[in-house]
N, C-alpha and C positions, 0 to 999 in steps of 0.2 A: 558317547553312545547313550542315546533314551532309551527305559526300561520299561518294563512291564511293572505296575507296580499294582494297582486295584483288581479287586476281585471278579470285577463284570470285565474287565479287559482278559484273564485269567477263561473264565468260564467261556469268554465268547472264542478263544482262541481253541481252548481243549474241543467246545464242542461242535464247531468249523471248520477247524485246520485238518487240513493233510500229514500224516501221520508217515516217519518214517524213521529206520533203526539202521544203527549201523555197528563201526567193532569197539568205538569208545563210546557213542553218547547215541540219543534219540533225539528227536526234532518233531516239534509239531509248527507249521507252516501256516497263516494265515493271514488274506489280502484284507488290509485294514481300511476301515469304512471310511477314514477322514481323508484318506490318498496322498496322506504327508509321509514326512521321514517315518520310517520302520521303527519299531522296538524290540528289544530281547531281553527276553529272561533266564536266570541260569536257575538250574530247579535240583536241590540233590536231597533225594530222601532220607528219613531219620535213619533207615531199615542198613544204609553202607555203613554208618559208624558210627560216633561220636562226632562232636560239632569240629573240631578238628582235622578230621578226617574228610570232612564233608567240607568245608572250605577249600581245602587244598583244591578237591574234585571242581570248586566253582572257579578259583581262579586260573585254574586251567582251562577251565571251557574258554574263560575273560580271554584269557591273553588268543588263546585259538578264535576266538570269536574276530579278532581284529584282526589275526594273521589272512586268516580265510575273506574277508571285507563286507562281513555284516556291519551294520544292519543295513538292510535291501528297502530301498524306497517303495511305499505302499504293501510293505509285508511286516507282521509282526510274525517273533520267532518264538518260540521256548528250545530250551534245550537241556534235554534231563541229561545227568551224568549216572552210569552204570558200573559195577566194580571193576572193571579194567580203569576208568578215568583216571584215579587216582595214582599206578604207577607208569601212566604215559607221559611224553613230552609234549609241551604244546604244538611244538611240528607235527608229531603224527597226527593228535588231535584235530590238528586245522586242513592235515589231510583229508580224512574221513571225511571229515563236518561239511568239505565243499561238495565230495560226493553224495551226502546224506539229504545235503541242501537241497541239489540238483536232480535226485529222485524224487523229492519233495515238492517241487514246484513246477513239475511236467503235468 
């Protein structure tokens, strides 16, 4: 899975994308200009916890992010984690995330 990794990828997605929330995570949605394979990013802010805490939240979003079958050709993703992420399963999560996706890219 390619990630999101510089800051002008970053900005051009926040300030582009389609914007959508759900009951574990958020999603910002945006068709990427090179029209190759998609990327994602997991995004957890300092504000849920300690770095600890905050990991756990991303590698739940990881493993949901595959279950669910990002990344989407010619779309980049982000996807913030919210203080419920942390005590979900990645099933629920990769439940949401297809619905959150799917409101995201109508």
């Amino acid at each position: 899975m390619k990630t999101i990794k510089s800051k002008r990828e970053f900005e051009t997605v926040f300030s582009t994308g389609r914007k959508s929330a759900g009951r574990f995570s958020r999603v910002i949605v945006c068709g990427n200009t090179e029209g190759g394979p998609g990327k994602v990013a997991f995004v957890a802010a300092k504000r849920l916890g300690n770095a600890v805490y905050r990991n756990r939240c991303k590698r739940v979003l990881r493993v949901a992010a595959r279950e669910s079958g990002l990344p989407i050709d010619g779309k980049d993703v982000i996807i913030l984690a919210n203080g419920r992420t942390h005590g979900a399963s990645p099933a629920e999560v990769a439940d949401d995330l297809v619905c959150v996706i799917e409101k995201a890219t109508r």
